[in-house]
N, C-alpha and C positions, 0 to 999 in steps of 0.2 A: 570766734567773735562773740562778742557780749549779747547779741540779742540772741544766737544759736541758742547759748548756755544757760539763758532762761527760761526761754521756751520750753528748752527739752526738760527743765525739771521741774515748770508752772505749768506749764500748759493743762494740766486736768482741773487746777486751783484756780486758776482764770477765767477758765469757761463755766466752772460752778459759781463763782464768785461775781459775774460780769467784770473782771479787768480786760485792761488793753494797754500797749504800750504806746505812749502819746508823743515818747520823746529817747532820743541816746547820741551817743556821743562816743567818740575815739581821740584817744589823742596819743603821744606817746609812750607817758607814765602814767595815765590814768582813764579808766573807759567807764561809764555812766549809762545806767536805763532807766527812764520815769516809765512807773506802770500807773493807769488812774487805775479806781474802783467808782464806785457808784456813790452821790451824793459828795463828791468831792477831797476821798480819801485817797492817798496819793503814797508810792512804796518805791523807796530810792536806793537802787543797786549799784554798787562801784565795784570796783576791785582793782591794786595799781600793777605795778610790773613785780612788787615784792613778795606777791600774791596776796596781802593783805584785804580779807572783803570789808563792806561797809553797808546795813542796811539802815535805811533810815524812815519813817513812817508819819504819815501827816498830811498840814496843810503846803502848797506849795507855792514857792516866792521866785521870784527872780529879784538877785543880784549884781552889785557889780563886779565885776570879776576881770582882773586885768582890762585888756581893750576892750570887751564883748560884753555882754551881758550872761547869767548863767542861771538855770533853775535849779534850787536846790529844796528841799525837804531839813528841816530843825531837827527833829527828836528822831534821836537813836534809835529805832525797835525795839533794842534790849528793855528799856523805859516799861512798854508796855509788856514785856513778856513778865518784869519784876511784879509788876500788879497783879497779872493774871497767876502767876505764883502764889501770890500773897492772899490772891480772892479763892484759890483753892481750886483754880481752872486749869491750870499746868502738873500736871506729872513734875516736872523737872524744872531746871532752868538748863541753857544751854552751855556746853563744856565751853573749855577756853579755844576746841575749832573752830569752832563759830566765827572767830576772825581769822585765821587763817584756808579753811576750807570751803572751797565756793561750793559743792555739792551737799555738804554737811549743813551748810547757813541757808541753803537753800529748801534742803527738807524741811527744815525747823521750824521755817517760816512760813512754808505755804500749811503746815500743820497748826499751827497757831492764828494762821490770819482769819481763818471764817472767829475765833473764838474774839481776834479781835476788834473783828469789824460789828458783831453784835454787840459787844458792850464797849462800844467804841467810845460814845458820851461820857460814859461815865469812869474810864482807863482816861480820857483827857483831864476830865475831872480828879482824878488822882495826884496828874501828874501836873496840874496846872503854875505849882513855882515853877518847877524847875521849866517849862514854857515859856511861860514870860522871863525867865530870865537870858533865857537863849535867845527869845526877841530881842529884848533892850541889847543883848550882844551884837546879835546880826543888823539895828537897825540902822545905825549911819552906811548901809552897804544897800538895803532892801531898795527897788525900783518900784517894787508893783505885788502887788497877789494877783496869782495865775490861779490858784485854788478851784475856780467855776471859768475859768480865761476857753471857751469851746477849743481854742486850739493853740497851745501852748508854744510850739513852736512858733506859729506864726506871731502871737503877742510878742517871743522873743527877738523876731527879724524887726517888729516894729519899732521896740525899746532901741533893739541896732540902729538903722534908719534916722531915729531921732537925736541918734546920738550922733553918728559920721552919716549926713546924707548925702556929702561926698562919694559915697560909698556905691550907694544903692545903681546910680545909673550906669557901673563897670560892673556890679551883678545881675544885673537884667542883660546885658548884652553878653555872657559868659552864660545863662543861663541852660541854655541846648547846646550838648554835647556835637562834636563835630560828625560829620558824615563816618569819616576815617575811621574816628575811634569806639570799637565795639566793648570794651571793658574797662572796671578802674581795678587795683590792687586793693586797696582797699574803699571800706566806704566812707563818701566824702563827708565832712560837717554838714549837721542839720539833716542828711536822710532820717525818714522813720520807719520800720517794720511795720505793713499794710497784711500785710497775708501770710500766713504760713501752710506749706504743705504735705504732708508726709503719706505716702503709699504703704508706708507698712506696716500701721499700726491708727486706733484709732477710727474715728469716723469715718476719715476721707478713705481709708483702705477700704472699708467695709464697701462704701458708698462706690468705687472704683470698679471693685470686683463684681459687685451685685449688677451693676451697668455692663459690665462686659459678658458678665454671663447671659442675660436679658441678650443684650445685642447677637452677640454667637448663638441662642434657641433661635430666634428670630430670624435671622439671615438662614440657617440651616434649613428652619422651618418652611422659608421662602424657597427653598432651591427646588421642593416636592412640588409646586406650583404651575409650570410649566408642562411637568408629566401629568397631571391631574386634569389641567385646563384642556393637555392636545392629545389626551386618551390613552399617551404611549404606557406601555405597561414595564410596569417599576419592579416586576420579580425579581429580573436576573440581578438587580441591583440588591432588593433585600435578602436576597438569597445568600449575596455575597457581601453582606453590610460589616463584617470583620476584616474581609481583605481590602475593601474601602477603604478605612479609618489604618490598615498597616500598610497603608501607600503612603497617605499623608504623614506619616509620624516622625518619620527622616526629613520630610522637605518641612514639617511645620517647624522641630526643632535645629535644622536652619536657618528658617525665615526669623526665628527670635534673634540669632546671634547676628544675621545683615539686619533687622532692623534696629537693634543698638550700634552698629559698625555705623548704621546711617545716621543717626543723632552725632554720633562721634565724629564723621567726618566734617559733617555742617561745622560743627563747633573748633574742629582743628584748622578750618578751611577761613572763619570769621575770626577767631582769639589766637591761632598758633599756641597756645595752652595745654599743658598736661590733662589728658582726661584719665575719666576713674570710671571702670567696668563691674558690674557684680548680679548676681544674683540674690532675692530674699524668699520665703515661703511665699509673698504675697505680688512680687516685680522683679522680672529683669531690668537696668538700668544703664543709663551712660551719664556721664555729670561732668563738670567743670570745677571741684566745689575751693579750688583756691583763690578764684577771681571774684567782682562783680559782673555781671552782661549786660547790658543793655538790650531793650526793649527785642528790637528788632533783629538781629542776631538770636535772638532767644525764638523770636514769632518765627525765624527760619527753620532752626534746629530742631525744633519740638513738632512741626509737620513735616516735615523731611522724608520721613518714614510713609506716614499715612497716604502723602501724594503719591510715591514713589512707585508705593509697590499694589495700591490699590489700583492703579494709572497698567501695572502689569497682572496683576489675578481677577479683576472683572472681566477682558475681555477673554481670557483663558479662561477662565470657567466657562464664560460662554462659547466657547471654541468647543471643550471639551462636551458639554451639551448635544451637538451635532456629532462627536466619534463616539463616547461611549460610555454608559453609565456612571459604570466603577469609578473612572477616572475625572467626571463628571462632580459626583457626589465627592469624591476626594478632593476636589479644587475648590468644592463650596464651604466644605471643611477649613480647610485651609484659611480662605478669603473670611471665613465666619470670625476663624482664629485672629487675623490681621485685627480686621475693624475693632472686636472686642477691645483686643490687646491698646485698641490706640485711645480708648475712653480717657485715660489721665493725657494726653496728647494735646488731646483734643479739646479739654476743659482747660489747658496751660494755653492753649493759642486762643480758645473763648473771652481767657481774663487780661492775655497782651493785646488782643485786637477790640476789643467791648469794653470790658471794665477800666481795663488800665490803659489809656490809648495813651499818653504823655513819654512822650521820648526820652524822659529824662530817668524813666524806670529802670533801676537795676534788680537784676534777677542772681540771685545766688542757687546755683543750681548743683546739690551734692550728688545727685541722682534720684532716690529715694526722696527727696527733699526741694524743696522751692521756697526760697525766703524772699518776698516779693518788698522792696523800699523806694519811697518816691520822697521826693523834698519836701520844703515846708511850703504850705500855700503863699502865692505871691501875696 
């Protein structure tokens, strides 16, 4: 999907640059992503079924476009890469991949865009004919500038609306998905890319792991608390603090493969859908990553695990409390292991039950990965 394949090759150019993607689109020969920047500078991705890309950089308009209205961006990119060429800011100009390869067009450009968003004034200024003359082309078509529009799609349901308002009151009643249906094939018109998430690489890994390990000292560190508070003495257990840890190591690596079998089931049990299993240095995983899901469906699958098996290793730990140490401190291993493990779980059901509570959420879930899309505001 169009918004994966820029993520994965913006995603560090965005976060430095403040972008976001404000807008995208599918259709069958053509798919579309508006990313904004900061102070109203705006970066237009296409690509069609021929593979042919298309980047385009600027201010941004809505036009008419067939029945619908449509945002598009004027000026090519190449426009400003030729100036920053000519100003002695480019190494290079871009080969002729550059329209055929979406990964190639892609580096090129998240490499040139800080160059061009600082001399951004004056790259317009360069290129100001050939702008206005692509205005006077585009203007018997132009509706509106969306340029500073705070939320572009919605100024585009409005342009809709005013045009067929016929329309609008068979899209408010069609608006929430039905009880029945937990997923679409693809994503519908108008969703936008709200969240991105990735476990294995990046901030959120970092931020994942650091919580889980935190979590696992802490529970562990808890389990000494009871011997300490009721005076029992803890030798025979430190004496034997290796045969501990090689009890649990079979039932821990285990517990990892039932708690992906348990994601997987929820998920095969709501979508009847292909799921995708793996491992990486940083997560074991389960995913769905061919579908969209819905909210709910997703809020099930992604605690599944956490209730399940927490619901079975707190009161066995504390079971095991009462027989015997070794087995004791192996159980709170274990249970330390669970919790930790379910930190990305747990922040995925925090942002479907808190942040993102609208029914209408679809979750692309590859495993590794969560690409969270909600529609355009009413």
């Amino acid at each position: 999907m169009i918004e994966e394949i820029f993520t994965s090759a913006m995603k560090d150019t965005l976060l430095s640059l403040g972008g976001k993607t404000v807008l995208s689109r599918q259709q069958n020969f053509l798919s579309e992503l508006i990313c904004r920047f900061p102070e109203g500078r705006h970066l237009l991705f296409s690509y069609d079924q021929r593979g042919a890309v298309y980047l385009f950089f600027g201010k941004l308009y809505a036009i008419r476009d067939s029945d619908k209205p449509r945002a598009i961006v004027l000026e090519p990119i190449t426009w400003y890469f030729d100036v920053l060429y000519r100003m002695g800011k480019l190494d290079a100009m871009p080969t002729e991949a550059f329209g055929s390869n979406t990964d190639y067009a892609l580096s090129f450009t998240a490499k040139a865009l800080p160059l061009i968003l600082t001399h951004y004034d004056a790259l317009r200024e360069s290129i100001s004919g050939a702008i206005a003359s692509r205005e006077r082309e585009y203007a018997p078509y132009i509706l509106a500038d969306l340029t500073h529009a705070p939320d572009p799609v919605a100024a585009l349901q409005r342009l809709q609306d005013e045009a067929h308002p016929e329309n609008k009151k068979q899209a408010q009643s069609t608006a929430n998905p039905k009880e029945h249906v937990t997923f679409e094939r693809g994503l519908p018109d108008g969703y936008r890319l709200v969240k991105h998430i990735d476990a294995t690489k990046g901030k959120d890994a970092i931020v994942f792991n650091v919580v889980a390990l935190l979590i696992y000292v802490l529970i562990y560190a808890l389990a000494f608390l009871p011997f300490l508070v009721s005076g029992k003495d803890v030798g025979n257990f430190l004496s034997s603090f290796v045969t501990s840890f090689a009890i649990a190591l079979i039932p821990t690596l285990l517990y990892v493969v039932l708690h992906e079998l348990t994601h997987g089931f929820v998920y095969k049990r709501d979508t009847g859908e292909k799921l995708t299993f793996g491992l990486t240095l940083t997560c074991a995983f389960c995913g769905v990553p061919h579908i969209y899901t819905y909210r709910r469906p997703v809020r099930r699958a992604v605690i599944a695990p956490f209730a399940l098996f927490t619901a079975i290793l707190l009161p066995l730990t504390v079971l095991f409390y009462f027989i015997d140490p070794t087995l004791y401190f192996a159980s709170a291993f274990l249970f330390a292991t669970h919790f930790g493990g379910c930190a990305g779980d747990l922040y995925v059901f925090f942002l479907t039950s808190f942040r993102y509570k609208d029914d209408r959420l679809l979750v692309k879930d590859t495993g590794p990965e969560q690409f969270f899309y909600l529609p355009a505001a009413d």
